[in-house]
N, C-alpha and C positions, 0 to 999 in steps of 0.2 A: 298638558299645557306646556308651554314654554320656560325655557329656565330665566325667566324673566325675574324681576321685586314681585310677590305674592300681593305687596304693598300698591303696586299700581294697579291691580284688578279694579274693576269700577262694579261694587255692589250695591244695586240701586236703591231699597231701601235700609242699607247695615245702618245707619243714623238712628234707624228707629228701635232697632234691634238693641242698639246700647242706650237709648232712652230708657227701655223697658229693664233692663236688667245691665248697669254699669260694669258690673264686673267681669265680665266680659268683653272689656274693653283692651286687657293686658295681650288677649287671645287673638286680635284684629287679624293680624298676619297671618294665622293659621284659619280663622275662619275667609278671609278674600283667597287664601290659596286654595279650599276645599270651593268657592264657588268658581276659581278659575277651572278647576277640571271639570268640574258639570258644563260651565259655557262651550267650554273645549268639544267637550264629547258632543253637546247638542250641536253648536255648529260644525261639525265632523259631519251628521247625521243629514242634517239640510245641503251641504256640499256633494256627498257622496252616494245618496239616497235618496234625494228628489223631497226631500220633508220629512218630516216627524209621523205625518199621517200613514205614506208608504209605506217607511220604514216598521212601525209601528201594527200595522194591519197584514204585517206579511204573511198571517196565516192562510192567509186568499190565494199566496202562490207557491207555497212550502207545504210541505207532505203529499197528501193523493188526493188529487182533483178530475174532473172530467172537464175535459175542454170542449169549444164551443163545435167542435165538428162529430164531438162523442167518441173524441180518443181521450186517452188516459195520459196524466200525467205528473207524474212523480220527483220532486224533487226533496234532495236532501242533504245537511251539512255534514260530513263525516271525515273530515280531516284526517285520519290513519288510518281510511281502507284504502286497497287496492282498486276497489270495485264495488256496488252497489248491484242488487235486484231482484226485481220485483216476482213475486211467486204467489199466484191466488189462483182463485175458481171463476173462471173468466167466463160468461156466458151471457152473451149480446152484451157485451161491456159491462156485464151488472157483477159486482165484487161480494163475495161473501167472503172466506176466510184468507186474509191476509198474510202476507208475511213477508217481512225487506230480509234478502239472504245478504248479509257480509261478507266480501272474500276479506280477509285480514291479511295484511303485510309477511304473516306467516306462513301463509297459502292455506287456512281452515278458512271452512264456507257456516259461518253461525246466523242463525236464526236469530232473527228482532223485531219488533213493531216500530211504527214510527212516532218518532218522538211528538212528530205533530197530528196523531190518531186520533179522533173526536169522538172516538166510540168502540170499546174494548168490552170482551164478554167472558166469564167463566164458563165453559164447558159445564154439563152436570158432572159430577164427579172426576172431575180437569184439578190440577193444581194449576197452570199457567194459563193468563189470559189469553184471549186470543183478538186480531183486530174485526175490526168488522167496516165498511164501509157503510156509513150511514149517509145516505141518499135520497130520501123519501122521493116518493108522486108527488106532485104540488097541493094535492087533496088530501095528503095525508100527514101536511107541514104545518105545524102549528102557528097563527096566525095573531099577533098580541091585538089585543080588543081597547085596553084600557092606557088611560096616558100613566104616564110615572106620578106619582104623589110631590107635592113641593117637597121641599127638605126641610127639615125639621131643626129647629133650633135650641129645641130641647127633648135631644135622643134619649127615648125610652127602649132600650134591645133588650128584644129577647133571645138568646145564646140558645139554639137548635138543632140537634142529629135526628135527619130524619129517619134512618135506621131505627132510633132506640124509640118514638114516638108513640108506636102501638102499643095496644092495652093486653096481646097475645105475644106469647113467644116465640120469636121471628124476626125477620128483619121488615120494616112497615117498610111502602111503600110512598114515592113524589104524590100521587093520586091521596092515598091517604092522607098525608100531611096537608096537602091544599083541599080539603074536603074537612076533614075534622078537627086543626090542629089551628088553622089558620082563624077560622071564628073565634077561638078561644084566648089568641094571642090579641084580637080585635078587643075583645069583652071587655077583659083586663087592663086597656089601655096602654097597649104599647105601640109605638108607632113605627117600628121596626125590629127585622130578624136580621138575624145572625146565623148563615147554615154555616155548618161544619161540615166537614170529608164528603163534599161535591166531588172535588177533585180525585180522580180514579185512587187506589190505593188496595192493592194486592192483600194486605193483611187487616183482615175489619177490626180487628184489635188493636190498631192503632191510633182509633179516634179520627181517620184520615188524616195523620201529618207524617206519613211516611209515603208521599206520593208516589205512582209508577208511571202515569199516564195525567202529564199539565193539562191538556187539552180536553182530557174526555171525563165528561160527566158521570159518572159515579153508577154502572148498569145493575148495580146489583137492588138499587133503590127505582129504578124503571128505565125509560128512553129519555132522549135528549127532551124529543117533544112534551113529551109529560115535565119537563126540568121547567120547562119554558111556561106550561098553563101554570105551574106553581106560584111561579114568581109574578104572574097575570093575573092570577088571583089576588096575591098577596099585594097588589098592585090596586087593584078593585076594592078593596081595604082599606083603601090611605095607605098601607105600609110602605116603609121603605124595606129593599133588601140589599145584605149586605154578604160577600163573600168570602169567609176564610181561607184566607192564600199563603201558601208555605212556596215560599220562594229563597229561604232561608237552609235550606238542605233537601234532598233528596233518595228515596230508597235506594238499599244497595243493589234490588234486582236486576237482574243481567239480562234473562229471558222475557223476562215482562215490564220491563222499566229503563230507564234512562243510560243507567250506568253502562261502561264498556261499548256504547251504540257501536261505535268503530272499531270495536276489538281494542284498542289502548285505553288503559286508568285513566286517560285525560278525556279529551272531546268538550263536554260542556264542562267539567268538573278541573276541578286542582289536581296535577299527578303529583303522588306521595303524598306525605304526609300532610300539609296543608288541606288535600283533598279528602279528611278523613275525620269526622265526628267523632273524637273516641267517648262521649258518654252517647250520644244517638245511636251510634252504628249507622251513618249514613253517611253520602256522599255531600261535598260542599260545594256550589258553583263557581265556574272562574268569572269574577263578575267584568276582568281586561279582556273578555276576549268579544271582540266584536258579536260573532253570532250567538253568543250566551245572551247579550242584550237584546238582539232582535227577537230572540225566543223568548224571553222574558216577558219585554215589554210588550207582546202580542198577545202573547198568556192574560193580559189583565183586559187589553183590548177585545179579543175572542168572547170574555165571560161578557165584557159590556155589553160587543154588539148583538152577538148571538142568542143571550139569555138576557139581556136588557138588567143586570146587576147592577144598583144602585151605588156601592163602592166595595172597599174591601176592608179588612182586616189584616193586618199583617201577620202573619207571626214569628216568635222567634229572630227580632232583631236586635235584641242584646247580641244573641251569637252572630250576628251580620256585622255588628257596630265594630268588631274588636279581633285583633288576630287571635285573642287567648280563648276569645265565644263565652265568656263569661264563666269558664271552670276554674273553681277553686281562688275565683278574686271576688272579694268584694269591693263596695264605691262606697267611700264616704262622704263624697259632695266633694270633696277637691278638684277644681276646675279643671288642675293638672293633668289627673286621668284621662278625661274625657276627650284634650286638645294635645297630647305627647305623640309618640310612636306607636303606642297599641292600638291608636286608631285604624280600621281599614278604609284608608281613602277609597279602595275599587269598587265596596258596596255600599260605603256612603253615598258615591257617587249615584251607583245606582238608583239607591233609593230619593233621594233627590230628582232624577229624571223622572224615573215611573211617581213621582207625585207631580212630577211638571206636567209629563205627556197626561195624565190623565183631567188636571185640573183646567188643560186647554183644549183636547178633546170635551171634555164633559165638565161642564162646568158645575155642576150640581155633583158630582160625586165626594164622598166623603173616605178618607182615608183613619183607619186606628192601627198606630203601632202596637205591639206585644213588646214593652221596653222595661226589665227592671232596672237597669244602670241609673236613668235620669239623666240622660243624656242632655246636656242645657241645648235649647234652638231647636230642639228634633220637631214639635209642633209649632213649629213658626215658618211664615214663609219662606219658599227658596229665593226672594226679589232681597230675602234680608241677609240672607246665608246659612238659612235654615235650613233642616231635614224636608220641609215640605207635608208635614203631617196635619189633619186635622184634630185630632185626639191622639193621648195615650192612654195606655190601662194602669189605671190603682194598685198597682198587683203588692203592693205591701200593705193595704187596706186588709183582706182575709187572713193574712197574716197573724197580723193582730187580733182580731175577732179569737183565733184561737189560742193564742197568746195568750189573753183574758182567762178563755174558758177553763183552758187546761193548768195554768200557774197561780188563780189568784181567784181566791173568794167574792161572793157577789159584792159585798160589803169593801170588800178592799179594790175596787175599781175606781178609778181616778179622775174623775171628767174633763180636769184640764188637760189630763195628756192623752184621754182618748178624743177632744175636740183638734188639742194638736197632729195627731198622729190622722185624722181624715183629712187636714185643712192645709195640712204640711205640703204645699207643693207645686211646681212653678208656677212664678206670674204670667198670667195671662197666655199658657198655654192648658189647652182644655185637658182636661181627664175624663175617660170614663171610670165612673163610680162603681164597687161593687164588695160585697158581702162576702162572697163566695160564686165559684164559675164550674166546669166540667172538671179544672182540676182538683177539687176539694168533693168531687163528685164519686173519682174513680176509686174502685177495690183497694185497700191498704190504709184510705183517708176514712175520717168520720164527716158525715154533713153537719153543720151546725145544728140543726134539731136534732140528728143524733149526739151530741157531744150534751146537749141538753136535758135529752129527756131517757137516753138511750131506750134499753128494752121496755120499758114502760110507753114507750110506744104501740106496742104490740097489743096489751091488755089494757090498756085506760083511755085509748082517743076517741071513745063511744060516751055517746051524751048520756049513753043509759048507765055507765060505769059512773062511782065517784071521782071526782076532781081531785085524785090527791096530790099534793103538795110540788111533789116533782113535775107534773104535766102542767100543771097552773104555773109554777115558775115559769119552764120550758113556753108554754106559748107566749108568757109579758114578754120574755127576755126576748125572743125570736123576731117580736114584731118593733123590741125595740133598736134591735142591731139592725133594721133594716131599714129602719126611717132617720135613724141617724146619719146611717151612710147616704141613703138617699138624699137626705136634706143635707148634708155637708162634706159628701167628700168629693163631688166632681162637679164637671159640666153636661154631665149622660150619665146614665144609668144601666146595670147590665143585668140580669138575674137567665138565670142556667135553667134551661127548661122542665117543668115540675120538679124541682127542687126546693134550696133552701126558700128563697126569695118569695115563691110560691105559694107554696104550699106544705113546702113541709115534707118531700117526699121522703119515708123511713129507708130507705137502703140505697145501699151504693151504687156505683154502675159495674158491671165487670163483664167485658165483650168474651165469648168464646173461645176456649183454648184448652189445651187439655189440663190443664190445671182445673178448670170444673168441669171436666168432660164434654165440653163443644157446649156448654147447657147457654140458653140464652133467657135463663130465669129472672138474672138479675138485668140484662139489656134492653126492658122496656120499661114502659111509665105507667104505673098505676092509678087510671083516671079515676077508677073508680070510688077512690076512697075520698077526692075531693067532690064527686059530683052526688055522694052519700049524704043526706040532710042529717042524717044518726050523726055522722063522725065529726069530731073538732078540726080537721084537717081543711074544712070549709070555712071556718073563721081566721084564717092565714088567709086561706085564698081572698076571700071579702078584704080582707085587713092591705093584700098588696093592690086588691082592684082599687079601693079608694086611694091607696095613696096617689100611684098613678093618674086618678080622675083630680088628685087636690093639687099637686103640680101642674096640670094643664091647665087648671082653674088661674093658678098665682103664679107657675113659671118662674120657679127658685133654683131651675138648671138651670135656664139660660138667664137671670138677674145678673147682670156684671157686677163688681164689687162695690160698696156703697159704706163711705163713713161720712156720718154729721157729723161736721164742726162746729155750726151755726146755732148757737145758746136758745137760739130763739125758738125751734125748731124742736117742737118737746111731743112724743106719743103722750097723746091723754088716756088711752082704752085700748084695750085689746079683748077680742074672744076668741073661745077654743073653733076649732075649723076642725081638727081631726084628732080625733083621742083613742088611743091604745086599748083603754080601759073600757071600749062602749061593749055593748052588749051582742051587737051583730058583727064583733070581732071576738067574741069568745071573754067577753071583762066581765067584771063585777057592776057595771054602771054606777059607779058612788059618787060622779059629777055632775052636774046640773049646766047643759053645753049655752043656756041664756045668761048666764052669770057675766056682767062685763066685771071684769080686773079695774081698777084706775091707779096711775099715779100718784107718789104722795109725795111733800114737801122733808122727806127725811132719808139722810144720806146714808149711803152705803157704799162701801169699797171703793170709797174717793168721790162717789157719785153723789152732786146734791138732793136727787131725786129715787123713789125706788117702788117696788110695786109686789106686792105680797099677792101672790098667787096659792090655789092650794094643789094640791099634788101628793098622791098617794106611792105605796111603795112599789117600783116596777112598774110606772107607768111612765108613759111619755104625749105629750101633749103639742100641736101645732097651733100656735097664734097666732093672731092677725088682728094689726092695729084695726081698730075702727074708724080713723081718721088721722091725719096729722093738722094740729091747728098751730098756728103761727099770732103769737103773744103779741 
């Protein structure tokens, strides 16, 4: 933007922005200056690029295409070669092994794929990928059947690697996952996935966030087409899907990934140190440089149009938000933080557009940042001077959960500061809610039902074993941390595939590597022990399907906040609607679910009125007025 007053930017809804939250009103000037450089950049984009849409879809005309006469054609951004070219197995135009040769500024001629490859393969026994032109027949092009599902107002995700989803060990397969994996996220009542490491990723041990390849779907889990019936299914479903996107850093690979395209540390990336993760080990995008945007924001575009992805997930924009990436600082809520120097305007910026272009492209798409700072505005509109987010994630919710388990006695748990510690958190910007995710999943961590129940897992979740002590704790507690969070710590909901949330899954995840000798023992999902009628591991499972089915019933994610003032305005009755303690969740049944509660004319805790409920130890109980009558 111009060296103009930041004061004179015209941000069209900021009024509302400080209705909502005053205090950030001291910040004015630094927020109309962070919306002057997004206006800047978009009308740049419209001047220089013919629109947003162009601009934004460039993948149509960047990497390796066939043209209309069935020649070939290659373009590419590479700023510090000398020379670019093309090297494959050409036979009647048809491409099989690829490869963009570099001459570098040095005179070496290196080997690379193209950054905008849509389809990358491991060799058998290959360590480097290689490209592949993916081309199909038109009979052999996957074809979507079904319309998108409306958008959900109260996200129920379910957090899923299709990799780790089979019941054998191996890597499952797209085919699998939409065949067996998909009805059961249906069942459960979730109305939307969450995949993880779609996005190619040289090392499977990474969870997919060490991308090598933006553009190409993930070959080790099957073909594009297969990507495409998945999400067609899950379509067919009601589901929404949603895409994990790491646009936040990138693998250091050189031969099979991004880094060095050009032979220089730069290209898309930061040269030196600014270009350098030092706890990732990975490289960091220049988010000033023109064609790092175009590549970016086509990246989210590609997934929309090609694989019809219902939004994204971010990840990793605490380290976007800040030049320091979030090491070795904490945030205490000081506004200061947030609006000084350590802010990075460039992928503020960013982020701001890729939520503009996408929410004007597709207006039904939903965005979730990955943000522990709390960053104030990030899930508010960009018309106010927001980030442009629909959701952020809880992530100091699981936190806590083990914060509990591991410091402090069942007995010495506090409920005012664990209803604060869920409830803690921006107005009127959504959260999604969660328990525990893939990170509380991985080798080193304990799942919460492990921190529970630990080895006694092993030998007592058989109905034909006794219930002792430690497993009967373990499952109240488990189903109670999970409808607390549900019921009070967001606007969405998140649970990590056959895990805590779940079902309870006993062990961790831990991808192959020579540390367990390549073993993939621990890399899949043991269905069998919930779909076992022996095992108690079914009564979590029942325990998370209903609550799911009692939220869609009453809708206490999406209820905006609500306080009576009006005296007059008095619950007379309530009954239970969903109780911990019943019997087809693994309880004791010591409650009688016809019993109404009522009100009485005797004060309590300032209250003239109060309501004697009964409630056992380790349970948890959902109520529902039976009317509200007006005096």
């Amino acid at each position: 933007m111009s060296s103009a007053d930041p004061m004179d930017v015209e941000v069209p809804d900021i009024e509302n922005l400080f209705k909502l939250d005053p205090y950030l009103k001291p910040h004015e000037k630094e927020i109309r200056r962070r919306y002057g450089c997004f206006r800047s950049l978009y009308d740049k984009i419209n001047e220089y690029e013919g629109g947003l849409v162009e601009f934004c879809r460039s993948y149509k005309h960047f990497g390796i295409h066939v043209t209309e006469n069935n020649g070939i054609r290659c373009r590419e951004w590479a700023p510090g070669a000398e020379a670019v070219y093309l090297r494959g197995d050409f036979n009647d135009w048809k491409l099989d092994n690829i490869k963009l040769v570099i001459l570098t500024r040095n005179g070496k001629m290196e080997d690379r794929l193209s950054p905008w490859a849509t389809y990358v393969v491991q060799p058998p026994k290959a360590v480097l990928y290689d490209q592949r032109f993916w081309n199909p027949p038109a009979n052999e092009r996957y074809v979507f059947k079904h319309p998108k599902p409306k958008k959900p107002t109260n996200f129920k995700i379910y957090e899923s690697h299709v990799g780790v989803s089979g019941e054998e060990e191996g890597v499952a397969s797209y085919t699998h996952f939409s065949k067996n994996i998909i009805p059961r996220i249906k069942k459960q009542g979730y109305n939307a996935i969450q995949l993880m490491a779609v996005m190619e990723h040289a090392y499977y041990g990474s969870f997919g966030y060490q991308v090598t390849s933006f553009f190409a779907a993930s070959s080790r889990f099957g073909t594009p087409e297969e990507l495409k019936e998945l999400v067609d299914n899950a379509h067919a479903h009601g589901i929404y899907v949603l895409l994990d996107v790491v646009h936040s850093h990138a693998s250091k690979n050189v031969l099979d990934g991004l880094n060095q395209f050009d032979g220089t540390n730069a290209c898309y990336f930061h040269d030196g140190g600014r270009g350098e993760h030092s706890l990732w080990g990975s490289r960091l995008f220049d988010y000033s440089q023109w064609e790092v945007l175009r590549f970016l924001l086509s990246n989210l575009c590609w997934y929309s149009d090609e694989y019809q992805f219902d939004g994204f997930r971010f990840d990793g924009i605490s380290s976007m938000l800040y030049h320091h990436h979030g090491i070795g600082t904490g945030f205490s809520g000081d506004y200061n933080e947030y609006f000084g120097l350590g802010t990075d305007t460039e992928s503020l910026t960013y982020m701001m557009l890729a939520n503009h272009t996408l929410k004007t492209l597709y207006p039904e798409c939903v965005t979730i940042a990955e943000d522990v700072s709390g960053m104030p505005a990030l899930c508010r509109p960009v018309s106010e001077g927001g980030g442009g987010f629909d959701y952020r994630l809880g992530m100091a919710i699981p936190d806590k959960w083990i914060e509990l388990l591991k410091e402090q006695k069942d007995e010495e748990w506090n409920m005012g500061n664990i209803v604060h510690s869920l409830s803690n958190r921006r107005w009127m910007e959504k959260t999604v809610t969660y328990s525990e995710s893939h990170d509380q999943a991985l080798v080193g961590d304990k799942t919460i039902a492990f921190w529970l129940m630990d080895k006694d897992m092993y030998d007592f979740m058989s109905v034909m074993s006794p219930l002792i002590p430690s497993v009967d704790r373990g499952i109240a507690l488990h189903k109670i941390i999970r409808l607390i969070t549900h019921a009070l710590g967001g606007e969405a909901w998140l649970n990590f595939m056959g895990k805590q949330n779940e079902f309870g899954h006993p062990e961790w995840l831990d991808f192959p590597r020579v540390g367990n000798n390549e073993s993939y023992k621990y890399a899949r999902r043991q269905w069998h022990l919930v779909d076992d009628e022996l095992l108690r591991y079914r009564f979590l499972n029942n325990f998370d399907r209903a609550m799911n089915l009692t939220e869609e019933k009453y809708h206490w994610l999406s209820a905006e906040p609500h306080f009576c003032v009006d005296p007059q305005l008095k619950i007379l009755d309530i009954k239970i609607v969903l109780d911990s303690d019943a019997e087809e969740f693994g309880g004791h049944k010591r409650l009688d679910h016809n019993t109404e509660f009522f009100t009485f004319p005797e004060s309590y805790c300032g209250r003239e009125n109060s309501m004697h409920i009964y409630i056992y130890p380790r349970e948890l109980h959902l109520y529902m007025h039976g009317q509200i009558n007006e005096y």
